[in-house]
C-alpha positions in Angstrom: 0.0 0.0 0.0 1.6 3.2 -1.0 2.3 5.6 1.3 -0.3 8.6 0.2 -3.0 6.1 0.6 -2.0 5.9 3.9 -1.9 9.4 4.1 -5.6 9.0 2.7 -6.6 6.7 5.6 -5.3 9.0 8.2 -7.7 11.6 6.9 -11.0 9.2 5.6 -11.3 8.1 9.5 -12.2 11.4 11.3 -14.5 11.5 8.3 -16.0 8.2 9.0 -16.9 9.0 12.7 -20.7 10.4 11.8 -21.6 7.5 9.3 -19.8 5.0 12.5 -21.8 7.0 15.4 -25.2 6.6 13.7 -24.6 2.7 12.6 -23.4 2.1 15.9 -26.6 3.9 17.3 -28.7 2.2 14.7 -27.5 -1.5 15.8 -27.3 -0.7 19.6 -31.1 -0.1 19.8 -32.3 -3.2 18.6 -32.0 -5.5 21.9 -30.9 -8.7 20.4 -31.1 -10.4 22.9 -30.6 -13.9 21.6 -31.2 -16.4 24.6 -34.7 -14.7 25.5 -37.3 -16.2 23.0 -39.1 -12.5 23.5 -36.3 -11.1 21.3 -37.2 -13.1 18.6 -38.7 -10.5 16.6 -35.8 -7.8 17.7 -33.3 -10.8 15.7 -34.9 -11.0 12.8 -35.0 -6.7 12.9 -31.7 -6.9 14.2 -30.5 -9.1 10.9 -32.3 -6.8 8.3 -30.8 -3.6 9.7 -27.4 -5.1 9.4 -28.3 -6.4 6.0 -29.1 -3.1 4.9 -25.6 -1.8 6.4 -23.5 -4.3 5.0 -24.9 -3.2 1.5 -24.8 0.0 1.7 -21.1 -0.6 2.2 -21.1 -2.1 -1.0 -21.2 -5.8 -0.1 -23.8 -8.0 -1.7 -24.8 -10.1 1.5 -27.3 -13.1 2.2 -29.6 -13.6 5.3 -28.9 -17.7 5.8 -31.6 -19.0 7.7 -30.9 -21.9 10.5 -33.0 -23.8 12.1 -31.9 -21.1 14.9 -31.3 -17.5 14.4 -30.0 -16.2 11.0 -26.3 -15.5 10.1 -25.3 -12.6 7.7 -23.1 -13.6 5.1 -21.7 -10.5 3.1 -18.7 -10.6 0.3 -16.9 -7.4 -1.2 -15.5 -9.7 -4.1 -13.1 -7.8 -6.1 -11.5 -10.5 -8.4 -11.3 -13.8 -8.1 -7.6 -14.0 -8.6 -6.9 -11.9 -5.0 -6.9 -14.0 -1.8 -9.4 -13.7 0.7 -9.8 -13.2 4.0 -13.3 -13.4 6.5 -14.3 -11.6 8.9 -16.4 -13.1 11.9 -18.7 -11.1 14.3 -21.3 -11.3 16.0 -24.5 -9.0 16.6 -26.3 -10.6 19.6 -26.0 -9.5 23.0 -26.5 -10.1 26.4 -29.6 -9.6 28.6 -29.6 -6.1 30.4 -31.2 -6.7 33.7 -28.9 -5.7 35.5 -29.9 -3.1 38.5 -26.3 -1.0 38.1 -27.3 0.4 34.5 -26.8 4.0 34.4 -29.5 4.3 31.5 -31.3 2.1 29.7 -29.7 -0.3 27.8 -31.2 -0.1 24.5 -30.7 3.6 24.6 -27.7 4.7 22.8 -25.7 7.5 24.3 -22.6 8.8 23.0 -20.4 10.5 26.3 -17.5 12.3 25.0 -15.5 9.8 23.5 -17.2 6.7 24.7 -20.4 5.0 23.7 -22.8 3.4 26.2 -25.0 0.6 25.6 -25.9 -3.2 25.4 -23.9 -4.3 22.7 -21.5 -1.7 21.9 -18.2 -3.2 22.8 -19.4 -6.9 22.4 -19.5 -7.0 19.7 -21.5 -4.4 17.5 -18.7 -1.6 18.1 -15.9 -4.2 16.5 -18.0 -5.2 13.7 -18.8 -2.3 12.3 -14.8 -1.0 12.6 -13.6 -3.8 10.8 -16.9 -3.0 7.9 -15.8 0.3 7.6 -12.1 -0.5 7.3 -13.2 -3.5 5.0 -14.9 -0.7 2.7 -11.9 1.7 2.8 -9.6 -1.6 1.7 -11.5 -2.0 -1.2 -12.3 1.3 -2.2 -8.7 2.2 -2.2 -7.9 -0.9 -4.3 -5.9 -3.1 -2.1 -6.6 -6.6 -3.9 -8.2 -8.2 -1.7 -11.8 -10.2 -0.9 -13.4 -9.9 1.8 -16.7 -11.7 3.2 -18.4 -10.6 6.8 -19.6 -13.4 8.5 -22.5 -11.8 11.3 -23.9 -14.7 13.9 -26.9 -13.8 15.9 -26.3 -16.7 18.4 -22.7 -16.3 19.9 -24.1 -15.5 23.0 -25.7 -19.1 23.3 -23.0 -20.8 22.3 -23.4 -21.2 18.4 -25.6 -24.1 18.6 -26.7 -23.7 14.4 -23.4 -21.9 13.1 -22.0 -25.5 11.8 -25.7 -25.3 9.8 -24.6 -22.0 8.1 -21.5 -23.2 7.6 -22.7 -26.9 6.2 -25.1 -24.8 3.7 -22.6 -22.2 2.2 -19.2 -23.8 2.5 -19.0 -23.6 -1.3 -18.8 -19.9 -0.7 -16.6 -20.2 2.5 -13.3 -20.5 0.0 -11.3 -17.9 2.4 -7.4 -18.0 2.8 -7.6 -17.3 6.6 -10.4 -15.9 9.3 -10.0 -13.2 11.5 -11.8 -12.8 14.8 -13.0 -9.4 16.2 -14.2 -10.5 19.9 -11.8 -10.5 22.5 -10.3 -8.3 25.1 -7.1 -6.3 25.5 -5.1 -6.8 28.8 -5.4 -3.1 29.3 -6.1 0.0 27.4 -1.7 0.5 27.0 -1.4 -2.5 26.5 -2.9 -4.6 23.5 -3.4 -8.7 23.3 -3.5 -11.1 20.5 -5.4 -14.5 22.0 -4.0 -17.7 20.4 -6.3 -19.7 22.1 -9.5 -20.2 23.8 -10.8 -22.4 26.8 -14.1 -25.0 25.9 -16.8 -25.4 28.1 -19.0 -27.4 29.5 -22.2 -26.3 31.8 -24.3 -28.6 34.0 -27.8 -28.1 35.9 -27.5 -30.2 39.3 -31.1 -30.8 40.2 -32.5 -32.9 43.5 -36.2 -33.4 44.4 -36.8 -34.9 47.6 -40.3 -34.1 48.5 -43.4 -33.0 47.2 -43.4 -29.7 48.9 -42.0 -27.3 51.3 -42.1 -29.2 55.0 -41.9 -26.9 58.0 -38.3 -27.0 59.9 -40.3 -27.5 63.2 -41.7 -30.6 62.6 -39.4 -32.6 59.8 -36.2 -30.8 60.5 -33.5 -33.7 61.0 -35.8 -36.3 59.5 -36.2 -34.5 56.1 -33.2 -34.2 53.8 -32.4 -30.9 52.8 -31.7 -30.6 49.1 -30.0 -27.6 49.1 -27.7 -28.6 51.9 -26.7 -31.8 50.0 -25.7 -29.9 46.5 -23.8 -28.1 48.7 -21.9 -30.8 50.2 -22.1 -32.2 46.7 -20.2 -29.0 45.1 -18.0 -29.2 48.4 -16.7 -32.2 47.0 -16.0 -31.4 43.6 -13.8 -28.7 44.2 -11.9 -26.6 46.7 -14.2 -23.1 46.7 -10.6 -21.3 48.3 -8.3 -22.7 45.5 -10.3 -23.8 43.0 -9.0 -26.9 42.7 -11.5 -29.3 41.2 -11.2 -33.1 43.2 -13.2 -35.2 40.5 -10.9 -38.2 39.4 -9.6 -38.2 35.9 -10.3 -34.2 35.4 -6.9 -33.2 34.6 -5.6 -35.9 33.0 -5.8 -34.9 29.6 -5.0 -31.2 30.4 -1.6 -30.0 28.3 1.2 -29.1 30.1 1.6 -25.3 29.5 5.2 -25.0 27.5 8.0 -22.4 28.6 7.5 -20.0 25.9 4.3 -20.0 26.4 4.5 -18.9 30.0 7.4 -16.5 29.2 4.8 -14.9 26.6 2.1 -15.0 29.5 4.6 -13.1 32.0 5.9 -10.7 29.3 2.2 -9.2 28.4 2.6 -6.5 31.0 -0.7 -8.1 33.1 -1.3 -6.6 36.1 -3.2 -7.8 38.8 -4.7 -4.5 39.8 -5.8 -3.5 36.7 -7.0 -7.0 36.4 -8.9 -6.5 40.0 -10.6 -2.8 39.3 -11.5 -3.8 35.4 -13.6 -6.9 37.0 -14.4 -5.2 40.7 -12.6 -7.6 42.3 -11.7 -7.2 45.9 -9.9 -9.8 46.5 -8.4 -13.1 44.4 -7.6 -16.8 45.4 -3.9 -15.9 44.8 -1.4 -12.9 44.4 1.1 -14.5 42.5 1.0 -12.9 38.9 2.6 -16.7 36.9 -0.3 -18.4 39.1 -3.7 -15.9 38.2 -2.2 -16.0 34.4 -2.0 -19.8 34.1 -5.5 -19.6 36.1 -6.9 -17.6 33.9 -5.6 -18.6 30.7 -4.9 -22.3 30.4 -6.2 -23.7 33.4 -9.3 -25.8 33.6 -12.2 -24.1 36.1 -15.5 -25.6 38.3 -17.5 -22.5 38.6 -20.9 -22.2 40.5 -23.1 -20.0 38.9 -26.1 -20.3 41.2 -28.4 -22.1 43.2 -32.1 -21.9 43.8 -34.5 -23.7 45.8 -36.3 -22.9 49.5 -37.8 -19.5 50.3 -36.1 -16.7 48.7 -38.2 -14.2 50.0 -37.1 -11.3 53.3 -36.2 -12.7 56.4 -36.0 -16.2 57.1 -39.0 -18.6 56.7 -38.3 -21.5 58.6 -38.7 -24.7 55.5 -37.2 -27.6 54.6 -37.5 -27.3 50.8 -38.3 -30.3 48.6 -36.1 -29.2 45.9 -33.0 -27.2 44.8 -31.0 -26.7 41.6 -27.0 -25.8 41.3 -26.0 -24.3 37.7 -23.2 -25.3 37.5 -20.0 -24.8 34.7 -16.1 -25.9 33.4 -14.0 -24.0 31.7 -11.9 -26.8 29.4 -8.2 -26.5 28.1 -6.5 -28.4 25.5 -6.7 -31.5 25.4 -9.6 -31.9 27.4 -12.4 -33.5 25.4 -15.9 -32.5 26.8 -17.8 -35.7 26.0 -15.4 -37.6 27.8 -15.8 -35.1 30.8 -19.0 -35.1 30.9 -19.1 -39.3 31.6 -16.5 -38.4 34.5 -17.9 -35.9 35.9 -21.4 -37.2 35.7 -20.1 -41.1 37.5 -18.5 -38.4 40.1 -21.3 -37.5 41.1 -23.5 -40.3 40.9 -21.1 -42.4 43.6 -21.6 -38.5 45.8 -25.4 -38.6 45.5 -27.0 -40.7 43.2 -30.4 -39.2 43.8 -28.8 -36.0 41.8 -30.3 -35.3 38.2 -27.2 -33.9 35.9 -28.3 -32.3 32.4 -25.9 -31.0 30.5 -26.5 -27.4 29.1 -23.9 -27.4 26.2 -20.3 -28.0 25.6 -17.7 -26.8 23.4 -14.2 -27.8 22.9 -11.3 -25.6 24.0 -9.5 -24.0 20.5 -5.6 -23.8 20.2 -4.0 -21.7 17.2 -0.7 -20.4 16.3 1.2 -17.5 17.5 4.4 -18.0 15.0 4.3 -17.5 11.4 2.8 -15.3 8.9 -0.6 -14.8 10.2 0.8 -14.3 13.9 3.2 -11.7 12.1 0.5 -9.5 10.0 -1.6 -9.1 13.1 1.0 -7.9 15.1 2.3 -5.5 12.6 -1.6 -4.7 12.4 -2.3 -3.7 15.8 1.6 -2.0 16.1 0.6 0.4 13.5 -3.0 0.9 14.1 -2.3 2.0 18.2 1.7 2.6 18.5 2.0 -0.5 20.3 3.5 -3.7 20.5 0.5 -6.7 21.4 1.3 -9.3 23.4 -0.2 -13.2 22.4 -1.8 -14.5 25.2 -4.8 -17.2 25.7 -8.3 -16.0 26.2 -10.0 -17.5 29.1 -13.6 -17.0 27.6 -15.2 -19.2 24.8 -16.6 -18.7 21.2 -17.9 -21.1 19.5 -17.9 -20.8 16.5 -14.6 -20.1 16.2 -14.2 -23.9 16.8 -17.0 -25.0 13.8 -14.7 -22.5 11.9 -11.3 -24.5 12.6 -12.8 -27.8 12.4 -14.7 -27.0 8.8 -12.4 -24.7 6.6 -9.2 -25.5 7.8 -7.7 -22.5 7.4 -5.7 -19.9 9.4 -7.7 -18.5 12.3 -6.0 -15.1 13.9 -7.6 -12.8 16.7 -7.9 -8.8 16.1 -10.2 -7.9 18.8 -10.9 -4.2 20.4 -12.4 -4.2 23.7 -11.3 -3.2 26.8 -11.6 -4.6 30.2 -13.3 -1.3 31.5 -15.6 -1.5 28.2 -17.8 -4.1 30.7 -18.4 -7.3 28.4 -21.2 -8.8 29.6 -21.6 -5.9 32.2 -24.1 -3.0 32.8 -23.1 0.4 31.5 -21.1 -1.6 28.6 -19.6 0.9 26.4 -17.0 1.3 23.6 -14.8 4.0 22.6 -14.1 6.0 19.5 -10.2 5.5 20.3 -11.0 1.9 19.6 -12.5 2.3 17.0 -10.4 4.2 15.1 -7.2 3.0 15.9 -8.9 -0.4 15.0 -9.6 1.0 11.6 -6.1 1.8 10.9 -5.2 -1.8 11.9 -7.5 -3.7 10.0 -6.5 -1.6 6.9 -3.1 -2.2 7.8 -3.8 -6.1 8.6 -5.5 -6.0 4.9 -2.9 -4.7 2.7 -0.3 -7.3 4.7 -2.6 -10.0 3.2 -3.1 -8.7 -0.2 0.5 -7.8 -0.5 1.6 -11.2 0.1 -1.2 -13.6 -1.7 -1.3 -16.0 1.2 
C-alpha cells in the first residue's frame, strides 16, 4: 500500500466518525437479545438492519436462515484471482437486567469519546470497525476479498453456526479468518489470543419431596436438598483454590510450555488493573505466573447459582423439597468435553445418586498459532494501528464458533479484537470508545494490505 494512501486513511477516519456513530446507534437499539425467546422478533429486525448496512457498504450479502437465528453472510468480491480473508462477528448480545445500569440499555448514548449501551463493545462496536475498514480496503484498491460473517447466536453458544456453515461452504473458500471478539489486557497494553478455553455447563437438580415441610416438625428427619448440593459442590472442588477433586479431570489437560509462559509473563498483566477492570476485591492468589495460568490455560469448576427454599425477606423457617445448582467448566487443550461429561457425571452419581445432571452445552477448548505469517500480520496490524507492540496470550472466555470454523475450513484462524476490560463485556453500563475504533480502523487496513500484498 503506498504511502499517500496511507496518508488518505489518516484523513477518511475522522471523516467516518458520523456514518460510525449513527450505525453504531442504529444496531445498539435493537435489543438482540438472543437467549430470550421474546427477542425473537428484535433478531430478525436486528438481521435486516445489518443487512441493509452491510450493502450499503457495498457488499452483496445473504440472510442464511438456521433452524436457529440467521447468520449474515456479506462478500466485497473484487477478483477472483486476490486471496481472501473473512471476517467473523457477531451481533447478539447479552440480557440487560442488570440493576447498576446507568440508563437504559437499549438507549444509545454517545459521552464524549465513549459509547454506552448493550452491545456496543461486544460486539456491535468491533464489527462495524472492521466493515468500515473493509470498505476503505476496497475502495482504495488493495486486492483483496473480503466476506463478513454476522452470527446472531454467539451469545448461546453457536448451537446452528455449523448449519450455516454446512449450507454455504461452497462460498466459504477464504485464505484465513479473522476474529473481532476479544479483550485487550489493558487500554496500553494490546493482546492477540492464540487460544480459547471449551466449556461445559451442568444443571445439578434434587427433588426430595413434594413440597416445602416446615423446619419445626421434619427438620432432622427430612433431607435438605440444598444442603446436599452443597456438600455435593464441596466435594468437587476446593471453593478457596479452585482446585477441582473429580478423578480423571486433569488428565488430559496439556502441560503449559515455557515460551508460552514467558509470553504469559511478558504481556505486562497486572493484577490490579486485572482487580478494578472486573471489581474484584480480593483473588484466590497474588502470584501474577499463578492468576495467568489460572486464567488462561487452566481448567475451572464455577458455581453460577443455586435456587431452591424460600427466597423471599427474612428467614421462613422450611425444609424445601427441591433445589437446583447451575453449574460450569471452563476446558483446556486437550480436554475433550464428552469424555468429561461421563467423568464428571459417574463423580457425582457415587456422591449422591439421587442428583439429576443435564448438560446445558459444551464446546471444545481451540488452540492456534502465534508464530508464522498470520501471527506476524496481526501484530504488525495492531503496532501500527495504536503505537503498540500486542502481546499473544490465551483468552479465558469461549466462542464457538470459532471452533465449527477451525474444524470446517481449515484455514488460518487469527484474533484482532478491540475491547477493553473497563468497556464491561457482559456488564451493565457496557460501552466502547471512539479510540478503539479508530485505531482499529487503521489496523485492520493495515492487517488488509499485509494480506493482499503477500497472496497467502
Amino acid at each position: 500500500m503506498a504511502t499517500d494512501l496511507y496518508a488518505e486513511l489518516e484523513q477518511a477516519i475522522p471523516a467516518v466518525r458520523e456514518e460510525f456513530e449513527t450505525l453504531l446507534h442504529d444496531l445498539v437499539e435493537i435489543p438482540t437479545v438472543s437467549m430470550d425467546p421474546a427477542h425473537a422478533a428484535d433478531i430478525q429486525r436486528g438481521a435486516q438492519t445489518a443487512a441493509a448496512i452491510l450493502q450499503a457498504c457495498g457488499a452483496t450479502v445473504e440472510i442464511v436462515e438456521t433452524p436457529g437465528n440467521p447468520v449474515l453472510f456479506g462478500q466485497l468480491l473484487v477478483d477472483p484471482a486476490y486471496p481472501t480473508v473473512a471476517i467473523y462477528n457477531h451481533l447478539d448480545v447479552q440480557p440487560a437486567n442488570e440493576p447498576q445500569w446507568q440508563q437504559s440499555p437499549f438507549v444509545f448514548h454517545r459521552d464524549g469519546e465513549r459509547y454506552l449501551g448493550r452491545g456496543t463493545t461486544d460486539d456491535k462496536g468491533p464489527a462495524l470497525t472492521a466493515l468500515l475498514a473493509a470498505r476503505f480496503a476496497v475502495q482504495h484498491g488493495i486486492p483483496l476479498n473480503i466476506q463478513f460473517i454476522w452470527e446472531l447466536e454467539e451469545e448461546i453458544g453457536s448451537p446452528h453456526f455449523a448449519h450455516f456453515v454446512q449450507q454455504r461452504r461452497q462460498a466459504l473458500t477464504c485464505n484465513s479468518v479473522v476474529i473481532s471478539d476479544t479483550v485487550w489486557l489493558s487500554r496500553t497494553t494490546p493482546a492477540v489470543p492464540y487460544g480459547l478455553r471449551g466449556m461445559m455447563a451442568l444443571l445439578l437438580r434434587l427433588e426430595t419431596g413434594s413440597k416445602d415441610c416446615h423446619s419445626g416438625l421434619t427438620g432432622g428427619a427430612a433431607r435438605n436438598p440444598l444442603g446436599e448440593l452443597s456438600a455435593l459442590i464441596a466435594h468437587c472442588y476446593d471453593a478457596r483454590t479452585g482446585r477441582v477433586h473429580i478423578p480423571g479431570f486433569y488428565d488430559a489437560v496439556r502441560p503449559l510450555s515455557d515460551a508460552e509462559l514467558e509470553s504469559f509473563l511478558a504481556s505486562g498483566f497486572s493484577l490490579p488493573d486485572f482487580m478494578e477492570a472486573h471489581g474484584l476485591h480480593t483473588l484466590r492468589t497474588h502470584d501474577v505466573r499463578h492468576v495467568v495460568q489460572a486464567i488462561w490455560s487452566q481448567p475451572t469448576f464455577e458455581v453460577h447459582g443455586m435456587s431452591g427454599g424460600y427466597q423471599g425477606p427474612g428467614v421462613k423457617t422450611i425444609v424445601p423439597h427441591a433445589a437446583e445448582a447451575k453449574i460450569s467448566m471452563r476446558l483446556v487443550p486437550d480436554q475433550d468435553p464428552e469424555r468429561l461429561f461421563t467423568v464428571v457425571r459417574e463423580f457425582i452419581r457415587q456422591c449422591n445418586p439421587d442428583v439429576e445432571v443435564q448438560r446445558e452445552g459444551f464446546l471444545r477448548p481451540y488452540l492456534g498459532d502465534f508464530s508464522g505469517f498470520y501471527g506476524a500480520a496481526v501484530r504488525e496490524a495492531v503496532r501500527f494501528g495504536f503505537g503498540k507492540t500486542p502481546s499473544f496470550i490465551r483468552e479465558g472466555g469461549s466462542i464457538g464458533a470459532v471452533v465449527t470454523l477451525d474444524e470446517m475450513l481449515h484455514v488460518p484462524i487469527v484474533f484482532l479484537g478491540l475491547s477493553l476490560p473497563e468497556h464491561g463485556y457482559h456488564a451493565p453500563n457496557e460501552n466502547f470508545d471512539w479510540g478503539q475504533a479508530s485505531g482499529g480502523m487503521r489496523a485492520f487496513v493495515k492487517y488488509f494490505d499485509t494480506l493482499a500484498s503477500t497472496r497467502v
